[in-house]
N, C-alpha and C positions, 0 to 999 in steps of 0.2 A: 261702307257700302257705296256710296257717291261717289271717293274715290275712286274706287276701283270702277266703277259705270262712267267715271269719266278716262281713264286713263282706258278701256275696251273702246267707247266713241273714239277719242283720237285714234287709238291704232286702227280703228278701220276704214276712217275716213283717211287717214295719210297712206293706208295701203293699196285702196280700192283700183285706184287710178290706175295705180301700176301692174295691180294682178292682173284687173279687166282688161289693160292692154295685151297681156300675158295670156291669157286664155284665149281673147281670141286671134292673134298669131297661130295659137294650136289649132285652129279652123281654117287657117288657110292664108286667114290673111298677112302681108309681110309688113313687116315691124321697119319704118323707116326711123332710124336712131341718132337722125340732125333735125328732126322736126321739134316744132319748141313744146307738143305735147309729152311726145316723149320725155325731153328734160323736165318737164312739170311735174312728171309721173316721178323723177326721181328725188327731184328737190323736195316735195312732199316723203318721199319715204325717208329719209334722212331729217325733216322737220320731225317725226315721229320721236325719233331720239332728242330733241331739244324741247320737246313741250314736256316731259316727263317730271324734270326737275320743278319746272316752274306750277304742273299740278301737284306734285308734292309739301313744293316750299307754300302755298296755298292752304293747304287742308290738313297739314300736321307739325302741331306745335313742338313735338322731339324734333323732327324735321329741322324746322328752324330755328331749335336752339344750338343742334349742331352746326349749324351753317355761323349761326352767332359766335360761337365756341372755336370752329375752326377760321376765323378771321379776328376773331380775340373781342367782340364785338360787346362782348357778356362780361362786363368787368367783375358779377358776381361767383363768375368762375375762376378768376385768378387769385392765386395763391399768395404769398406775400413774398415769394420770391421772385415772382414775375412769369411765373410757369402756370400751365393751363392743368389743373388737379383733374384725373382721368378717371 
């Protein structure tokens, strides 16, 4: 449940910027697209997609036992042939 209320926080603060910009261009106003809001607007919606992993590798231990496993981290998953048992 935390998870998931953290990972709805982020995406609404990383989106908010951009939409709010978004809505109100639909009122009239013009959307100038060299101002450095604007690109703050987009750098945060694209932050949206990199904080995801890092609330995940956070709050779930399968999480990151696979991340251990797929970087071979987890030596009690290797086999005796040197191969990762799936």
């Amino acid at each position: 449940m935390v998870t998931s209320l953290m990972i709805c926080c982020g995406y609404i603060i990383c989106w908010s910027f951009n939409q709010i910009n978004t809505i109100v261009s639909y009122f009239g106003r013009t959307v100038d697209y060299t101002t450095w809001f604007y690109h703050f607007t987009v750098v945060m919606v694209f932050m949206n997609s990199c904080i995801n992993p890092f609330i995940y590798a956070a709050k779930y231990r399968e999480f990151q036992a696979g991340v251990r496993r797929l970087l071979r981290l987890d030596s009690t998953q290797a086999n005796s042939s040197g191969g990762v048992e799936s």
